[in-house]
KETIFI-197483 format. One line per field, with one value per residue (C-alpha): residue in one letter; residue number from 0; x, y, z; chain. Coordinates in steps of 0.25 Angstrom, whole numbers, m for minus. Layout:
BEGIN
r <- c(A|...)
k <- c(NUM|...)
u <- c(X|...)
v <- c(Y|...)
w <- c(Z|...)
c <- c(A|...)
% end
This chain:
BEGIN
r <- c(X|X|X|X|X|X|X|X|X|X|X|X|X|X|X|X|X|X|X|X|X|X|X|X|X|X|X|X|X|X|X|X|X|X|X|X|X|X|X|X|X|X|X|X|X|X|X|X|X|X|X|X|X|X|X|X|X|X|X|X|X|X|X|X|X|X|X|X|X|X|X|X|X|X|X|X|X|X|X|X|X|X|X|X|X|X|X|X|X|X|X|X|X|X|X|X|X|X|X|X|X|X|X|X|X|X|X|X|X|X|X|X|X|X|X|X|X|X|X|X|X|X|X|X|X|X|X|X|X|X|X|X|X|X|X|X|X|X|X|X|X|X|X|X|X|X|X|X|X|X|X|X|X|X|X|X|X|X|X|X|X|X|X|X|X|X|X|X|X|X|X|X|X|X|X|X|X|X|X|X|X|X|X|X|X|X|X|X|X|X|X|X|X|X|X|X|X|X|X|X)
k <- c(0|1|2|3|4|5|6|7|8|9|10|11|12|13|14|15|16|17|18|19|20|21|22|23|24|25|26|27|28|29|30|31|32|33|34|35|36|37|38|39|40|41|42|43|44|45|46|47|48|49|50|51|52|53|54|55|56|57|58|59|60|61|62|63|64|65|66|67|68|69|70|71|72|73|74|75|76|77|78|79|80|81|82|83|84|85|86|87|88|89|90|91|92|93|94|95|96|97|98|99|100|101|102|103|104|105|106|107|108|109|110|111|112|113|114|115|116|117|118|119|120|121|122|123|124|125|126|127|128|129|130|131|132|133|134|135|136|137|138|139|140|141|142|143|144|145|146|147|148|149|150|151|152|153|154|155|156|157|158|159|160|161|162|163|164|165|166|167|168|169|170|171|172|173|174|175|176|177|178|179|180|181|182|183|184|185|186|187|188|189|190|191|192|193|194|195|196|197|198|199)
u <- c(34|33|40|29|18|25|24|33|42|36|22|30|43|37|28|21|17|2|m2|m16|m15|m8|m16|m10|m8|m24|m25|m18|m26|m40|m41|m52|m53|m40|m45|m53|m46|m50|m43|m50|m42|m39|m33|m33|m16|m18|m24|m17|m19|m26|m40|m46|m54|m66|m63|m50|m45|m34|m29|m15|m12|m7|11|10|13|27|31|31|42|48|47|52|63|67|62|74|66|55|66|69|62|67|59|74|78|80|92|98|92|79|67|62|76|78|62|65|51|49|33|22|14|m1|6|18|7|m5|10|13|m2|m2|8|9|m7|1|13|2|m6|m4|1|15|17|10|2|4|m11|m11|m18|m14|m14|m16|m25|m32|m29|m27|m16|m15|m28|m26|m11|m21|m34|m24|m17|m28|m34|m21|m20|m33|m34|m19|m22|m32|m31|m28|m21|m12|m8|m7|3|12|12|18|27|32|34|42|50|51|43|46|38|23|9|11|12|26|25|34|22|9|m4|m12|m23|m33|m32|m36|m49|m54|m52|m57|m69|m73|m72|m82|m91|m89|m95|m108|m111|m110)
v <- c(39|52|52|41|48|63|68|74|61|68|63|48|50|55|44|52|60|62|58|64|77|76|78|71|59|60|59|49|40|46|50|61|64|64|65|51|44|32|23|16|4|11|24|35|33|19|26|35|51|47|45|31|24|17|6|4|1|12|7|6|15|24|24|32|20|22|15|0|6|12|0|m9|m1|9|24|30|23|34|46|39|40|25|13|6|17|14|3|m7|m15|m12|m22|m27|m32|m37|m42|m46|m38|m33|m29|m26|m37|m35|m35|m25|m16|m18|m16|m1|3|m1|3|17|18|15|27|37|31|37|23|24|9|m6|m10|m27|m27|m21|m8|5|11|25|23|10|6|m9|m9|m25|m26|m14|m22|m35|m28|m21|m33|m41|m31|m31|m46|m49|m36|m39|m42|m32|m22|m10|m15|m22|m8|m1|m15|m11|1|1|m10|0|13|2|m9|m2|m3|m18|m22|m24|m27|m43|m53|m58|m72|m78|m77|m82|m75|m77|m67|m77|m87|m75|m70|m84|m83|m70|m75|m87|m79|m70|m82|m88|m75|m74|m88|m83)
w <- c(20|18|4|2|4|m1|14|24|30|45|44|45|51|63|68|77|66|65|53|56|53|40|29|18|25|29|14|12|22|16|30|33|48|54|68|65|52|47|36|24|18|5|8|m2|m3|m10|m19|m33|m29|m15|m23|m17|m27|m23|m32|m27|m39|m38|m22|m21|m33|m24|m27|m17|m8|m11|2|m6|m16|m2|4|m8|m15|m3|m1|m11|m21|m19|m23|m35|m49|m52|m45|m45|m35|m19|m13|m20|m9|m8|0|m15|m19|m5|m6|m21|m23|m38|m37|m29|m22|m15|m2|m3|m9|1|11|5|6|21|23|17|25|39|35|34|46|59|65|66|69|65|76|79|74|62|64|66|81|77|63|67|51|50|41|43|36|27|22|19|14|3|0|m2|m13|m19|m20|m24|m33|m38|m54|m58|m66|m56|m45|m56|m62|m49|m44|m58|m54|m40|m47|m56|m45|m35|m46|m57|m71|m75|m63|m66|m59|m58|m49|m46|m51|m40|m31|m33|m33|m24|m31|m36|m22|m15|m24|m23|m8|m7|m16|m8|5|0|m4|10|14|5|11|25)
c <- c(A|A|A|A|A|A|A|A|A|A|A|A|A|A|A|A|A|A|A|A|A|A|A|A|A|A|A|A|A|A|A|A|A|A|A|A|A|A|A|A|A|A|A|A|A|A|A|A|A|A|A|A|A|A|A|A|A|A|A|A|A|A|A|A|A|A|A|A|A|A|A|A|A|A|A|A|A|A|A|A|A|A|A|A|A|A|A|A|A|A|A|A|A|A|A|A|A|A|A|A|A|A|A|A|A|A|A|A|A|A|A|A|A|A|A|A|A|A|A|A|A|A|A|A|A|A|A|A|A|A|A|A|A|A|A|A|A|A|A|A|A|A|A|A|A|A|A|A|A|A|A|A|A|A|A|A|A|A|A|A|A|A|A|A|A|A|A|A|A|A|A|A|A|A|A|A|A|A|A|A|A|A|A|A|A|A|A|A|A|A|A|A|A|A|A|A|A|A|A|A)
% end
């Protein structure tokens, strides 16, 4: 984690490492009292150079959340200037994963938000026991943007580029077309639920 995140590895090989009272970590998190954090949904390291925008049409922009290349290709492949770099055997052969889905994204935010956390474990419920982050809803709220949100204009040209950084420059911002997409089903749900709440 802490070649992720440009840090000394300490601040996460040692769990009982208070994440507190480091200041670039605090950043990271947008958190402004250390003695009584709180935690928005989008944090300022989803976002390029930390600067959250409003729109959110810049979230997830942030590579920077090295972890899904890490996680994907194997942590040599962070030392290397080649996206091919890493083991011969790397999770997306073995996975047979050649881009970037709503999920392994909304995955590398959660989970590079819970490495810079101070919980040092998943609690059976889904929130954090130190942080009091839910990361259960935090993994879902972000996928649901990203799958609702997956064909227009910005979160297409941030998807190409995290397709690019982790497979290499062949791959690009589109649905594989072995799976369906479910974009459209879910705006109409999304649409109608909104509807059924007008009425009530």
């Amino acid at each position: 984690a802490g070649i992720i995140f440009e840090l000394p590895s300490k601040y996460f090989t040692d769990i009982s490492y208070d994440h507190a009272g480091v200041p670039e970590i605090q950043k990271l998190l947008g958190v402004m009292s250390a003695t009584n954090p709180t935690y928005t949904t989008f944090l300022p390291v989803l976002f390029p150079n930390l600067i959250k925008d409003k729109s959110l049409k810049t979230v997830f922009g942030n590579w920077a959340l090295l972890i899904l290349k890490a996680a994907l290709r194997g942590v040599t492949s962070l030392h290397q200037g080649s996206s091919h770099g890493g083991s011969a055997h790397t999770n997306s052969q073995k996975w047979d994963i050649h881009q970037v889905t709503p999920g392994s994204i909304a995955w590398a935010a959660m989970i590079t938000i819970f490495f810079l956390s101070p919980d040092t474990e998943f609690s059976g419920s889904g929130v954090g026991k130190k942080s009091n982050i839910n990361y259960k809803e935090l993994f879902y709220n972000y996928k649901r943007v990203l799958v609702t949100k997956w064909k227009s204009k910005h979160i297409e040209e941030i998807v190409a580029k995290i397709n690019n950084y982790v497979f290499g420059a062949a791959r690009t911002s589109t649905i594989d077309t072995d799976h369906e997409d479910h974009t459209d089903a879910i705006n109409r749900a999304m649409a109608a639920l909104d509807v059924d709440t007008d009425d009530e």
